[in-house]
C-alpha positions as CSV (number, residue, x, y, z in Angstrom):
1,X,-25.2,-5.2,-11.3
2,X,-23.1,-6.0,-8.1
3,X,-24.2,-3.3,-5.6
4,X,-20.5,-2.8,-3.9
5,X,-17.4,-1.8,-6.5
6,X,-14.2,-2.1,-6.7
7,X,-11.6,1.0,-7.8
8,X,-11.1,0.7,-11.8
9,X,-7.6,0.5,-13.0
10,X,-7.9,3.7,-14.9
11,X,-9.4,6.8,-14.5
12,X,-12.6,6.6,-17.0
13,X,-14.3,9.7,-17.9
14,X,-16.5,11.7,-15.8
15,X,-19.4,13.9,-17.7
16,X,-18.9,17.0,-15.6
17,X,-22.7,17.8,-16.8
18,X,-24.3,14.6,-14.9
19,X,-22.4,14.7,-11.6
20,X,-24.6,13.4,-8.3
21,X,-26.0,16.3,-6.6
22,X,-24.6,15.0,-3.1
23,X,-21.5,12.4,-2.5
24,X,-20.9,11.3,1.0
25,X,-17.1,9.9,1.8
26,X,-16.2,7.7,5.0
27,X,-12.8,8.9,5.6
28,X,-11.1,5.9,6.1
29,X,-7.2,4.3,6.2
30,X,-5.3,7.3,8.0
31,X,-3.9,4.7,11.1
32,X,-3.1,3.0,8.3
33,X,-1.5,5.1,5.9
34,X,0.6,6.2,8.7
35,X,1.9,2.3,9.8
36,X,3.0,1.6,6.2
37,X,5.5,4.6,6.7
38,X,6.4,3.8,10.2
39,X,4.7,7.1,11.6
40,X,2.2,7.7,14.6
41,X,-0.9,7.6,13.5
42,X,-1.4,11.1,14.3
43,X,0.6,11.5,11.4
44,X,-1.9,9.9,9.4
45,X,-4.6,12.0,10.1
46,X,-2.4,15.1,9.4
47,X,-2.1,13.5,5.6
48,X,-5.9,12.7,5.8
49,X,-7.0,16.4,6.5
50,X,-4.8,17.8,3.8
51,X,-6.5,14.9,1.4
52,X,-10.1,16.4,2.8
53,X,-9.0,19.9,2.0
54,X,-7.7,19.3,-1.3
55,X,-10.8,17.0,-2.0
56,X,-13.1,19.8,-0.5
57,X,-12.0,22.2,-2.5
58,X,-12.4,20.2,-5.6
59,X,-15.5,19.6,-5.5
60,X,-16.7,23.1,-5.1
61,X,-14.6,23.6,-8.2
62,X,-16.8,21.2,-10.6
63,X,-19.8,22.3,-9.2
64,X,-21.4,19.7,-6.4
65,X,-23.3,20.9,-4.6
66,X,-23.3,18.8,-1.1
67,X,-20.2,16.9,0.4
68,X,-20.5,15.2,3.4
69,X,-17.7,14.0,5.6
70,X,-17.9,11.2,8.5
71,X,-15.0,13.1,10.3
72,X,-15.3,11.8,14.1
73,X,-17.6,9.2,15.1
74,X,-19.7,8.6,18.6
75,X,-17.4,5.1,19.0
76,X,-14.5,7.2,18.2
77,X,-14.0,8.4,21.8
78,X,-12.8,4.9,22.7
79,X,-9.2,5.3,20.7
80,X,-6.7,6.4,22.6
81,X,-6.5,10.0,24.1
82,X,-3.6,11.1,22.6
83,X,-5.1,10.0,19.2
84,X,-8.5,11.9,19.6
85,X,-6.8,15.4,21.2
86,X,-5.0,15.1,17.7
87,X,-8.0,14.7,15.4
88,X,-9.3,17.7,17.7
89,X,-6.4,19.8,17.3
90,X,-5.9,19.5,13.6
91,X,-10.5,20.3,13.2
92,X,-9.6,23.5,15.1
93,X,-7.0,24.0,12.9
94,X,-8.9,23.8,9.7
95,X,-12.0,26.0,11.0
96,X,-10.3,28.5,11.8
97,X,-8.3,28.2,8.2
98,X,-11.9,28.1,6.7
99,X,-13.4,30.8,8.9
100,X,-10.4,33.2,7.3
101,X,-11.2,32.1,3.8
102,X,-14.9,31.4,3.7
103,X,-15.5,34.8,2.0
104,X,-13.3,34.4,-0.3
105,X,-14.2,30.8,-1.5
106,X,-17.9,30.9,-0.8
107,X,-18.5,27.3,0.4
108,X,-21.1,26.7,3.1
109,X,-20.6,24.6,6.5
110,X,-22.6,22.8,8.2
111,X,-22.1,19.8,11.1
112,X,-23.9,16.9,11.1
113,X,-24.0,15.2,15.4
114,X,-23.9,16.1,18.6
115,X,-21.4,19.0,19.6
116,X,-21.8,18.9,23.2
117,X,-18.6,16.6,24.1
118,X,-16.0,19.2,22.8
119,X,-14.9,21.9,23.9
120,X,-16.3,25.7,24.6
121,X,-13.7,26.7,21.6
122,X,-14.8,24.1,19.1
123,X,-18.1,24.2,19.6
124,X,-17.8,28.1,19.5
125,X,-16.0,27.9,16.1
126,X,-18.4,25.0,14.7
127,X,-21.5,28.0,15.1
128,X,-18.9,31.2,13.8
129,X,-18.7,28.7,10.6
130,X,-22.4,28.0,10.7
131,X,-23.5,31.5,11.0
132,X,-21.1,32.8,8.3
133,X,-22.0,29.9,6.2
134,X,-25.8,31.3,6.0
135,X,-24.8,34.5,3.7
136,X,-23.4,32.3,0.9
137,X,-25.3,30.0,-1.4
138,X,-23.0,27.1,-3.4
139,X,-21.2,24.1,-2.4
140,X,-22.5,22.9,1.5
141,X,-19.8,20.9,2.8
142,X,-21.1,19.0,5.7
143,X,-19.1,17.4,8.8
144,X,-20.0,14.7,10.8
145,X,-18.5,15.3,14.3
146,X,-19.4,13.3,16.8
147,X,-21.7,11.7,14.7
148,X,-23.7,7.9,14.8
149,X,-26.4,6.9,12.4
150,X,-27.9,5.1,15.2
151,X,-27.9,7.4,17.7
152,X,-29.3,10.5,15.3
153,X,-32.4,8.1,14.5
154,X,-32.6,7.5,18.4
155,X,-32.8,11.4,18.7
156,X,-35.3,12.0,16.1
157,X,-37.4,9.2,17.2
158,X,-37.8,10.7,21.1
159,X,-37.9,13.9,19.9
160,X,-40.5,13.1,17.7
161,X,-42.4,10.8,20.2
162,X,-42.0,13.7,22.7
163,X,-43.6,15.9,20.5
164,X,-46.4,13.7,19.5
165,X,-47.6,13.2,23.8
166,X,-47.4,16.4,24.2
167,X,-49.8,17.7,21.3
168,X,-51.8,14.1,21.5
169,X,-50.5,13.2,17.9
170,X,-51.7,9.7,17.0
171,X,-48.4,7.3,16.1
172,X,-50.6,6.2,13.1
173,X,-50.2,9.7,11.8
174,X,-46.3,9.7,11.9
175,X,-44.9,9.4,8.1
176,X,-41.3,9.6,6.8
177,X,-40.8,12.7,6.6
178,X,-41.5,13.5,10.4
179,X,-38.2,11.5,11.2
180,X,-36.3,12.9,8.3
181,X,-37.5,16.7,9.5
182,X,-35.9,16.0,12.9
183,X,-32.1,14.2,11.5
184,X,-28.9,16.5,12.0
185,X,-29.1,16.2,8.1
186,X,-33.1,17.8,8.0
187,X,-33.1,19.9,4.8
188,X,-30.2,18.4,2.9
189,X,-31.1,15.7,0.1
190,X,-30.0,12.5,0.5
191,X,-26.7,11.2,-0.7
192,X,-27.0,9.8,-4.4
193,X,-23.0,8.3,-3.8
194,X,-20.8,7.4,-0.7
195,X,-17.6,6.4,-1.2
196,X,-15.1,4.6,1.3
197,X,-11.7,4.2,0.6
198,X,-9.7,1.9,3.0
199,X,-10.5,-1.2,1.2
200,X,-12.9,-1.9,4.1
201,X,-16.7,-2.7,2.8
202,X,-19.3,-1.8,5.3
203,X,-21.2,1.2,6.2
204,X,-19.9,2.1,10.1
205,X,-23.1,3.5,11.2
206,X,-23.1,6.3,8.7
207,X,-26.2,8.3,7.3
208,X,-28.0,4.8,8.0
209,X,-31.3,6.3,7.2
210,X,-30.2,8.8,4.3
211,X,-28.0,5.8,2.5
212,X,-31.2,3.8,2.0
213,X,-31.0,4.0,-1.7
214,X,-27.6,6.0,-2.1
215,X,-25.0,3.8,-4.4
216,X,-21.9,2.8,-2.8
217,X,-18.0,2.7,-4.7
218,X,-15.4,1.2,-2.1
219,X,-11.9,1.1,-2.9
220,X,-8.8,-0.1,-1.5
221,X,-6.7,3.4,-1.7
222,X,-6.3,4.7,1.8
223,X,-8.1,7.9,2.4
224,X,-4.5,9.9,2.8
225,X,-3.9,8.7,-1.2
226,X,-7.3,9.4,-1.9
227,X,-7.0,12.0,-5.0
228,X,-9.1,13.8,-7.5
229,X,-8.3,11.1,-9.9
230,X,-10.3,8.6,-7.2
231,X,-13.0,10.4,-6.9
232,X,-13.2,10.6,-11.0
233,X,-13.3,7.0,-10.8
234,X,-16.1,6.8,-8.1
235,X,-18.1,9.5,-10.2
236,X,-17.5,7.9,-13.4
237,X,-18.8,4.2,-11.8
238,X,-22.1,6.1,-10.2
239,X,-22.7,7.3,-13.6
240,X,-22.7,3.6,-15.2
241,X,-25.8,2.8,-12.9
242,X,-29.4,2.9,-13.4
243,X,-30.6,4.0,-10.2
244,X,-34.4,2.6,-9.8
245,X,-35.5,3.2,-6.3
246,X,-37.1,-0.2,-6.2
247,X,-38.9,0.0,-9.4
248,X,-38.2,-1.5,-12.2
């Protein structure tokens, strides 16, 4: 069984009673979308928050219980500055939207990297959504925001090496789950399913060490087209596999 997929022609069937506890989704193909149709690509990631929205909401609707986004990446600060100022303008936009209707919809928030780079209001709405988020149980949708597979390992390994001088931990006694404790993602199970539309087929420093044994479905649908009927499809491949952890 090939380990990377392809989008199906048709949308299969998806047993609602078998879903994966926690998909993951590379938002991918906005720049894209938004060349096609001769628009700025700012453009195209106004269609791709409206497609994260819809998709969002979704999936607290058939009962998931974890999505996690890869929103904004550490290597996304080299695009150019009119590009990022409109990613940032269109995340306050949607916070403060889900800050107003958190109580009524009951899905949790949480943000996956490291908030320092933005600014006094984001970061001060990112921790209004995190502290709301803790009176509701249900859907967690996560957000990666600033976020680098890479460099969360490289933070989890020096905190965890700073830790271990201080208290004279031996190295031989470090396991596993001493790294996994101290990820932005500590306390959330790994993803059983990551999707990336785009058509592009590689990871992009993305939950490197949670993706060890998650199953992949790439297709070529940019991220703007990317519709409940595509995420039936990635569902419906995931639940074709036998998942063996490397057994047998």
């Amino acid at each position: 069984m090939p380990l990377f997929r392809k989008a199906a022609e048709q949308t299969p069937e998806v047993d609602f009673t078998r879903l994966p506890r926690h998909i993951a989704i590379i938002m991918d193909g906005n720049g894209r979308w938004a060349k096609r149709r001769g628009l700025p690509r700012t453009a195209g990631h106004a269609a791709g928050a409206e497609t994260f929205r819809t998709i969002a909401t979704y999936c607290k609707e058939i009962g998931l219980d974890y999505l996690t986004v890869y929103a904004f990446s550490t290597e996304n600060w080299k695009r150019p500055e009119e590009e990022v100022s409109s990613i940032m303008t269109l995340l306050k936009k949607y916070l403060l939207e889900a800050i107003d209707r958190m109580e009524r919809d009951r899905v949790k928030m949480a943000f996956f990297g490291d908030l320092t780079p933005l600014t006094p209001e984001l970061r001060e709405l990112c921790e209004r959504t995190r502290e709301i988020s803790k009176h509701y149980e249900g859907c967690q949708v996560n957000i990666c925001l600033n976020y680098g597979g890479r460099d969360e390992i490289t933070r989890a390994v020096r905190q965890l090496a700073e830790e271990c001088v201080k208290e004279g931990r031996s190295p031989d006694s470090i396991a596993e789950r001493d790294i996994s404790d101290r990820l932005f993602s500590a306390g959330v199970p790994d993803p059983d399913l990551i999707i990336r539309p785009s058509g592009e087929v590689r990871t992009s420093n993305f939950l490197l060490w949670q993706s060890a044994y998650s199953e992949y479905y790439f297709t070529d649908v940019l991220w703007p087209d990317f519709s409940k009927e595509e995420l039936h499809k990635a569902i419906a491949s995931y639940q074709k596999r036998s998942r063996r952890f490397g057994g047998v």
